[in-house]
N, C-alpha and C positions, 0 to 999 in steps of 0.2 A: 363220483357217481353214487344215486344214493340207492337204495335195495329196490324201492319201487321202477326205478331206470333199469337196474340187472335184470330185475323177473323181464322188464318189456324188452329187453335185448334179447332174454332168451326165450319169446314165446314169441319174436320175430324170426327167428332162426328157424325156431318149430312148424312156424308156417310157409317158412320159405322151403323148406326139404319136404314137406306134405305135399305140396304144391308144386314144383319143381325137383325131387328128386335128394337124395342124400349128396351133401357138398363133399368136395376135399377134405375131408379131418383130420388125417393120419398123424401131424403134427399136433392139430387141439386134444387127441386121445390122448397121447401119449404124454405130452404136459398136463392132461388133468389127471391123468395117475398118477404121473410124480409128485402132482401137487397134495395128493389123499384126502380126506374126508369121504361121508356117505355122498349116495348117488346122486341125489339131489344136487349137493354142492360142486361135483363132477362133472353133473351135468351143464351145471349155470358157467363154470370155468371154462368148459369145453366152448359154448355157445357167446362168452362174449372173447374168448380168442378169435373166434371165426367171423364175430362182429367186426371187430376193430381192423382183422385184417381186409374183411371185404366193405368197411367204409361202413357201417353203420352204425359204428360207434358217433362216427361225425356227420352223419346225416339225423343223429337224435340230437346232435349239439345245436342241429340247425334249425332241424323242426323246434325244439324248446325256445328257442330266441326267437323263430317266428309266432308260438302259439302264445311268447308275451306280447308280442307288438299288436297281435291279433284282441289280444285284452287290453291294452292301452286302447285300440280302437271302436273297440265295444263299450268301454269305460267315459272314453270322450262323451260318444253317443247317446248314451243313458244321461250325463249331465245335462246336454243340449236337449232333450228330452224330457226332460225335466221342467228346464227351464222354459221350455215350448208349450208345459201343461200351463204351468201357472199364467203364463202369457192369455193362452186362449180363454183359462175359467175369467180369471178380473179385466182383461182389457187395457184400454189407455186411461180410462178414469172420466170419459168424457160423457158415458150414459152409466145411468144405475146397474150395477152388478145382480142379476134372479142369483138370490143366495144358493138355494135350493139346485140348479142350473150348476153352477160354479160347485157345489160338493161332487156332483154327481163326474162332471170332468175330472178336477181331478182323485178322486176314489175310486169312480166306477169299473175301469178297467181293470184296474189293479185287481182292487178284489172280486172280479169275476176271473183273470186269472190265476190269481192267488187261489181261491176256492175250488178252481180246475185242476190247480198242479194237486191241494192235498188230496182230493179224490182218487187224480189217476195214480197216483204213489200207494193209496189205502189198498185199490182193487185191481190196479193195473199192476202196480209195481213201476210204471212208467210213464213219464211226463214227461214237456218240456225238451222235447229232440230235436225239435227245430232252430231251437236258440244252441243247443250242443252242437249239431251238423252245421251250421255257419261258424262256432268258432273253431272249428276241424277242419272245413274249406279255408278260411283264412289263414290257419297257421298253414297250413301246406301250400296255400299261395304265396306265405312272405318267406316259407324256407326254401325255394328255389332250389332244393335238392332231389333230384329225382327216384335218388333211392330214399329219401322220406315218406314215398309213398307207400310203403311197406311197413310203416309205424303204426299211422292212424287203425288200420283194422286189431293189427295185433293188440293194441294197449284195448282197445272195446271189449277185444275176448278176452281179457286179462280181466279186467272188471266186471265184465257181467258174471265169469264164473264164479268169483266173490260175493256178487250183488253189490260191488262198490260204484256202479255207473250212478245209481240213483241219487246215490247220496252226492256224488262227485260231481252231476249235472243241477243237481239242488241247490249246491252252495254257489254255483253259477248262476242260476236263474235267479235266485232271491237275491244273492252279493249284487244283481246288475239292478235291479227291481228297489233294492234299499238304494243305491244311489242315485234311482230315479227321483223314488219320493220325498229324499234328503234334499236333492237339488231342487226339486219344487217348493217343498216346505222353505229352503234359505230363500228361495225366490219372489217367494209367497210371502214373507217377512219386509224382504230391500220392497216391494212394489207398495207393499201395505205405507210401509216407515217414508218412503220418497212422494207418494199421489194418494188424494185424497178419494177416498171411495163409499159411494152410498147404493145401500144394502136392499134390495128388495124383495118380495118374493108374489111370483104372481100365477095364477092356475085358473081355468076355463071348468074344471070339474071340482075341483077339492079348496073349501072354507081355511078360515083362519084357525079352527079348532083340529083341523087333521093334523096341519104344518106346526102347531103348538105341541100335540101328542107327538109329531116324527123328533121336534127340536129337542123335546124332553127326554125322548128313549138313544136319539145318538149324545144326547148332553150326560147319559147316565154314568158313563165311566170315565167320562174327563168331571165331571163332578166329583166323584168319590176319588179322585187326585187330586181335588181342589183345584180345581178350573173351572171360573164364572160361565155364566151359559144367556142368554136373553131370558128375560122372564115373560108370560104368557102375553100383559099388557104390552111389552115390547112388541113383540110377532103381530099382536092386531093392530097398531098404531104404525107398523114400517110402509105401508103406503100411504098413510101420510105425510107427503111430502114437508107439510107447516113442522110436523112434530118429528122429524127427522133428526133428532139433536143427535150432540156428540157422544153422549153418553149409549144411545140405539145401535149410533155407527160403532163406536170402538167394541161392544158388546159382541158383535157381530162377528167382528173382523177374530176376536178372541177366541170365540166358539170355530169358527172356519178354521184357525191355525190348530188349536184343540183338535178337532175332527181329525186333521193329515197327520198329525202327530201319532194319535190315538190308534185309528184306523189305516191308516199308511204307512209309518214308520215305524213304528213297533211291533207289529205281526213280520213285517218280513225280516228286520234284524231278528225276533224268537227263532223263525224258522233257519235263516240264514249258520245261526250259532247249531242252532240244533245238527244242521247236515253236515256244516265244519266237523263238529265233534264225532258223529258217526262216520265220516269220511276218515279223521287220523286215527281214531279206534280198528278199525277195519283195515287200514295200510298197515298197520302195525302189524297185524297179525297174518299178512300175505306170505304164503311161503309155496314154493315149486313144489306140484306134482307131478310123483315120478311118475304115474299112474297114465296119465295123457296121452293120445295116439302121435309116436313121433319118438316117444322118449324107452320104452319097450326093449328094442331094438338097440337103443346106446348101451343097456346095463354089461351083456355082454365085453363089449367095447370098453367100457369105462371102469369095468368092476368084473373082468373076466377070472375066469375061475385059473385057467392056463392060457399066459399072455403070447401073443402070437403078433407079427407082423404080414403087411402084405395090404394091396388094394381090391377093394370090392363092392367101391361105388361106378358111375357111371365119370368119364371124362369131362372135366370142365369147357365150356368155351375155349376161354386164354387160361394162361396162366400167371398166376400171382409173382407179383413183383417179389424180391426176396432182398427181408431188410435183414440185417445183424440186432440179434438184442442182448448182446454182449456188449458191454465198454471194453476199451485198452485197458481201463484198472482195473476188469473185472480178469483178465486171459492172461494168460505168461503161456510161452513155448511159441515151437513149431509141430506140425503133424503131416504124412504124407499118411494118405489113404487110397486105395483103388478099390472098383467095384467091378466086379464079373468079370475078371481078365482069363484067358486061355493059360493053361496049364504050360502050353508050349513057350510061352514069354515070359521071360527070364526076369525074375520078380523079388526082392526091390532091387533100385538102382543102390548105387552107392551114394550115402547119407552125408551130411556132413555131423561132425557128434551132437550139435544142437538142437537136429531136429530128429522127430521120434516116430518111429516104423509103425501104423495102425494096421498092417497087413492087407489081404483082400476080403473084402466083404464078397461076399455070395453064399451065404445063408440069412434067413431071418435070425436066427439066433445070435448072428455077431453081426447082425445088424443093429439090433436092439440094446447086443451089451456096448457097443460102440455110443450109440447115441446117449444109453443114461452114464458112460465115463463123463461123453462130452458134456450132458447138463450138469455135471459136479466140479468139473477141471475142462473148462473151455481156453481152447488154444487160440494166439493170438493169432498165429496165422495159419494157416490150412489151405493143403493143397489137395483136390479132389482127381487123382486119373480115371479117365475112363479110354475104354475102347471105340474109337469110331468107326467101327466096323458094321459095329451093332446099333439096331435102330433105337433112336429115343425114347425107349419109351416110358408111358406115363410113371410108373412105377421107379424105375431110374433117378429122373427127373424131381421125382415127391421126392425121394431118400436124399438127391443133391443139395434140394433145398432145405430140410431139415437139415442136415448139417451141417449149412451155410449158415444158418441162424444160430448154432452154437460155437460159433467161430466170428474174433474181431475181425479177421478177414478172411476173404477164398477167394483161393482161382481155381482153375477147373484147367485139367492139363489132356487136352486130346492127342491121346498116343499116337505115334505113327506107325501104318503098316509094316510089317514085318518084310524083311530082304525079298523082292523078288514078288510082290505085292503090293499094288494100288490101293488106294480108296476111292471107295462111290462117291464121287461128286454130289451127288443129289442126296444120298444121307449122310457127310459131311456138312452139306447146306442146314439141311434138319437142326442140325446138331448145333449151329452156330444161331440160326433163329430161335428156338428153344432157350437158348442158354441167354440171349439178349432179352427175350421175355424176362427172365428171371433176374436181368440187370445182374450177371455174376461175370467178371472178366477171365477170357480164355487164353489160351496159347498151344501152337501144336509142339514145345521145345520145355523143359524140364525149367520150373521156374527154382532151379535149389538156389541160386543167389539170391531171389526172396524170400524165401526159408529162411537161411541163415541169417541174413540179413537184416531184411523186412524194405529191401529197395531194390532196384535193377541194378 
């Protein structure tokens, strides 16, 4: 992932909590304090934990692979485009080419957009969104991911608060624009080299002496590169069809390739380099502000002055799957832990020596020094009790699965009633739904032979 991916991961996150409400963190807080550095960096560690685990780590994998297929197909385009100019200025070779006609095809668009773009960039600050917003529709069309959709606005905000959009839509518009006029000009080359073409130039208002002063004033900088140009007796002699020789034609054909070259292909490569270069100067120097509405609020969290546990966002839809990010060569042990059990149940069982007593959790305080043992000396196997008595709830649930994640494996061991005592069916059920969300395996009976063990 390179830094400009991390900022876009984390200023997705930013807008998806603006937007939608503060996510589950309680896990990415707490691993980006262990991990330390400043806020900044706490921040961005916090927000691409929270990526990866809710998939948009791999929905920017997807968007990226579709916003190149989305350029390969812009890329084709521009070529065929290209070639489609040259086509329409010279023909098949079978009537005389209006020279004057033929510059104008293929130059004149170009640089009346070309001219467009440096304006609105001088006074707008902004060109050229038309050609950006199709290749932003198209990647999102070839990345078939639905939480891609949540990329495209973020990376815009991400660049405009830099002012890297312009430059970044720049080396787009001109990179597509140089390929047009390249493709024309080789085009403009093979038609000249393969069919014979005769040159003419013809007007209802304007003499041979205007077309002699326009030949002379666009011949002016491909001359001072030494590039032959017609000379004035040429331009009054080209309707003459008698006096048509090879020497009027190839003359012609010379100054027309000159021209595309001149005026086509070399202004949008200058510009093109130019935006490239303001484009990696500018990435270079992108760095997270902590200062942004969203991020405020985490210093607390991520840079608390007196560290505290406990939840105090809003409840998710579901709940996240719960992977292990431990290896078997990362853990050695066993561990029994419980959370919030009655005073009145008789606590622990009896152990066998290999596995080791974490006691009861029911404070933040040993919840916390629990959890930074486990991020230093993660156990291989872990066994989680709880009470089924008590309802699931979300707070429980986060602390289970944090756990789970510092452990090669967990079961979750629902205690049974106490003599002379049921359980509620219906928050047993809870309890068994809850825990399959989290893909963590249960049992209501002491798993100590997998403790010991590490099998049934």
């Amino acid at each position: 992932m390179t830094e400009l991916n991390n900022l876009w991961l984390t200023e997705t996150i930013r807008l998806r909590e603006e937007h939608a409400g503060p996510l589950d963190d309680l896990e990415a807080n707490r691993l980006a304090r262990n991990a330390g550095g400043d806020l900044p960096t706490r921040i961005q560690r916090r927000a691409l934990w929270l990526a990866e685990r809710d998939g948009l780590t791999g929905a920017l994998k997807h968007w990226l692979q579709g916003a190149r297929l989305a350029l390969l197909l812009m890329v084709v385009l521009a070529l065929v485009s290209g070639a489609g100019l040259a086509f329409s200025a010279l023909g098949n070779g079978s009537q005389p080419v209006n020279i004057f006609w033929a510059l104008g095809t293929l130059l004149g668009l170009n640089l009346i957009l070309m001219i467009s773009w440096a304006l609105g960039l001088v006074f707008a600050g902004e060109h050229g969104a038309a050609l950006g917003r199709l290749w932003l529709w198209l990647s999102e069309k070839f990345a078939r991911d639905a939480k891609a959709a949540q990329l495209p606005p973020a990376l815009l905000l991400l660049l405009q608060r830099h002012k890297l959009n312009r430059w970044a839509l720049g080396s787009l518009v001109n990179g597509l624009w140089l390929l047009i006029m390249l493709s024309t000009l080789s085009m403009l080359v093979l038609m000249m080299a393969t069919r014979r073409y005769d040159f003419i130039w013809e007007s209802t208002l304007f003499g041979a002496d205007f077309f002699a002063a326009l030949t002379d004033a666009l011949a002016a900088v491909p001359h001072a590169l030494g590039w032959s140009a017609p000379r004035v007796d040429m331009i009054r002699v080209t309707l003459d069809t008698d006096y048509n020789r090879e020497l009027v034609r190839q003359s012609w054909a010379i100054w027309l390739v000159g021209a595309v070259l001149i005026y086509g292909v070399l202004p949008r490569l200058v510009l093109m380099l130019l935006c490239r270069w303001r484009w990696k100067r500018g990435r270079a120097a992108l760095r997270l502000d902590p200062t942004l509405p969203g991020y405020a609020q985490l210093r607390e969290r991520l840079m608390p002055t007196s560290e505290r546990l406990g939840i105090s966002d809003a409840a998710p839809e579901q709940l996240h799957r719960v992977e292990s990010g431990v290896s078997a060569l990362q853990s050695d042990g066993a561990l029994l832990v419980a959370i919030e059990l009655d005073e009145q149940r008789p606590w622990p069982p009896k152990l066998p020596k290999s596995v080791s007593n974490a006691g009861i959790l029911d404070s933040r305080e040993s919840r916390h020094k629990l959890l930074e043992q486990l991020s230093r000396f993660p156990p291989a196997r872990l066994a989680i009790a709880c009470d089924p008595r008590r309802s699931p709830d979300r707070g429980s649930l986060a602390l289970i699965g944090e756990l789970a994640r510092n452990a090669s494996a967990t079961r979750v061991w629902l205690l049974q009633a106490p003599p002379g005592e049921a359980l509620d069916a219906a928050r047993l059920g809870d309890w068994h739904a809850a825990l399959e969300q989290l893909a963590l395996p249960f049992a209501d009976c002491a798993p100590m032979n997998w403790l010991e063990t590490g099998h049934d």
